[in-house]
N, C-alpha and C positions, 0 to 999 in steps of 0.2 A: 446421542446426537451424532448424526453422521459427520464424517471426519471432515469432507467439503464448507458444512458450515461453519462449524467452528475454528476453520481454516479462517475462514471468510471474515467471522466477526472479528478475529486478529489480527486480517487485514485493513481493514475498515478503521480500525483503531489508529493502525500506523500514516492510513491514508488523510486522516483528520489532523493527527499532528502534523503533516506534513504542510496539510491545505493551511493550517494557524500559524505555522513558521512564515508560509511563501507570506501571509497577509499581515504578521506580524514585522517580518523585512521590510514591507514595503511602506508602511506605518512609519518605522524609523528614519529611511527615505523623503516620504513624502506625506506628512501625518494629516495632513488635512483633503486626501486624494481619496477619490474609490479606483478600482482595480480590476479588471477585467478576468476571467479566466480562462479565456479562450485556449492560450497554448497550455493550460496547467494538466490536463488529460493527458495529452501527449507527453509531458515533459514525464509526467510521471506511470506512464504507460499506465493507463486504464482507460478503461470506458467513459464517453460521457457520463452515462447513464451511471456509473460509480462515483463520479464524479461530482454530479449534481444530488443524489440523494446524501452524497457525505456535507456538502454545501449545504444542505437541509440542516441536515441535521443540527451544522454547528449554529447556522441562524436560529434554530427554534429552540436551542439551550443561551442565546443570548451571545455567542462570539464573536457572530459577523450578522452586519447591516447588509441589508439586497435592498438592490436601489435597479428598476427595471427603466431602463432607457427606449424610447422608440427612433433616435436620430443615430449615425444615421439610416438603420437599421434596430431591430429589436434585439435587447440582450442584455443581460444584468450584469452587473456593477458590486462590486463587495467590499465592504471596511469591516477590520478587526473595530470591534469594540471597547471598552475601555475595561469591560470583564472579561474579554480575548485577552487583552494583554495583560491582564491580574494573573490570567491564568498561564501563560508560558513563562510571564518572569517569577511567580510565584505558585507553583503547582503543588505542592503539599497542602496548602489551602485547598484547594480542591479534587483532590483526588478521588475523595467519598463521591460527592457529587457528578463529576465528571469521570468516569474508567480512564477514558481513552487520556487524560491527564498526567499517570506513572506511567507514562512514557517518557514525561520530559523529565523527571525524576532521576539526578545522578547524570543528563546531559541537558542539561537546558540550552546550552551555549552551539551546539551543532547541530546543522539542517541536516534533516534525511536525504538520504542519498535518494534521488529516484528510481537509480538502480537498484536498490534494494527491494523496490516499492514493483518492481518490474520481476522480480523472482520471484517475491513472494505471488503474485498476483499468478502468474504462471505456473508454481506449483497449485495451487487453487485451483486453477480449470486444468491442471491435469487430472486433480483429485475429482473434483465434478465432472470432467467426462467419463475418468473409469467405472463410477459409480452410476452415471446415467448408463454408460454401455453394460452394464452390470458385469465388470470384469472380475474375474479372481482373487482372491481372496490373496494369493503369492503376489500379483502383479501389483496389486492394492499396496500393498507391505516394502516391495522394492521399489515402489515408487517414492514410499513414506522412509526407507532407509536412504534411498539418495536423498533427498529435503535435508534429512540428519547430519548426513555425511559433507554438505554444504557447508553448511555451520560450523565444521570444526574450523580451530585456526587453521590447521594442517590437514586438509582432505585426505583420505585415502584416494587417491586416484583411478588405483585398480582395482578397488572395492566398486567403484562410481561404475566404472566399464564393466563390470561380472554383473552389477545388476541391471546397468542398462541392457544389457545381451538379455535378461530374461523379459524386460519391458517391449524388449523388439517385436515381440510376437503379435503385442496391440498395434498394431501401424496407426492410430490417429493419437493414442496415447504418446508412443514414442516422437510423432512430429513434436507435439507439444514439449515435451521433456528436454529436447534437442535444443530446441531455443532458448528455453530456460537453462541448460547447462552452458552453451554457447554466453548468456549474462555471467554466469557463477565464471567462470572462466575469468573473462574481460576484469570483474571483480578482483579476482584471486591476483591475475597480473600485475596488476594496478597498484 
């Protein structure tokens, strides 16, 4: 499996729990409301277009209700379910069924960060551009040790710098990477 996809469907997973948190917050708010998602794209830096096929998805395993509005304008509406919410207060129950579920497993009680959702999503179309540009097989590698090196509690810092110095040499790779460590950074501070 190339490394982009498998990227991808890890993401995808995180972006669903995310999407069942914001619809399950909102449930506890205002349980009898539908919900718009207009800014949830943005807030959690991805595409529409990732956006709505993960909305799909959760709709067509029974999470969320779409409810398509034409006033005053066209645009859909979404309510957590009452197996949406079986499923974040109670995810061991469903694990088998649903993947993307052990995620809430061991933190049920805390919203994903979108920042998180915003790194990972960026190392992703790093990994997919280099692989579309059909980069090297080293550059492939320092791209996939910085990701790594993200993740520790404690980054090497000048590990992070030695292999971005080798990524330099793809200039569309390295914009990407840039803004992505630029996140990791703000994270780190924080």
């Amino acid at each position: 499996m190339m490394l982009s996809l498998r990227y991808g469907a890890m993401l995808n997973e995180k972006i669903r729990k995310a999407i069942l948190e914001y619809y399950y917050e909102y449930w506890q708010k205002k349980p009898d409301a539908w919900a718009s998602c207009e800014q949830l794209a943005e807030e959690l830096g991805i595409s529409n277009e990732q956006l709505g096929a993960n909305l799909r998805y959760l709709h067509d395993k029974g999470l969320l209700k779409a409810l398509k509005t034409l006033e005053p304008y066209e645009r859909w509406l979404y309510k957590i379910t009452d197996l949406g919410i079986d499923a974040v207060e109670n995810p061991h129950k469903f694990n088998q069924s649903i993947p993307f579920i052990n995620l809430f497993l061991g933190d049920v009680g805390t919203v994903m960060q979108a920042q998180e959702i915003r790194i990972e999503n960026g190392f992703y179309n790093a990994f997919k551009l280099a692989e579309e540009l059909n980069i090297s097989v080293e550059i492939l590698r320092a791209v996939e040790e910085i990701e790594q090196e993200t993740r520790k509690r404690d980054p090497n810092w000048q590990r992070i710098k030695d292999l971005v110095q080798k990524v330099k040499a793809e200039e569309k790779v390295f914009n990407v990477l840039i803004s992505v460590l630029i996140e990791v950074f703000k994270k780190w501070i924080s």
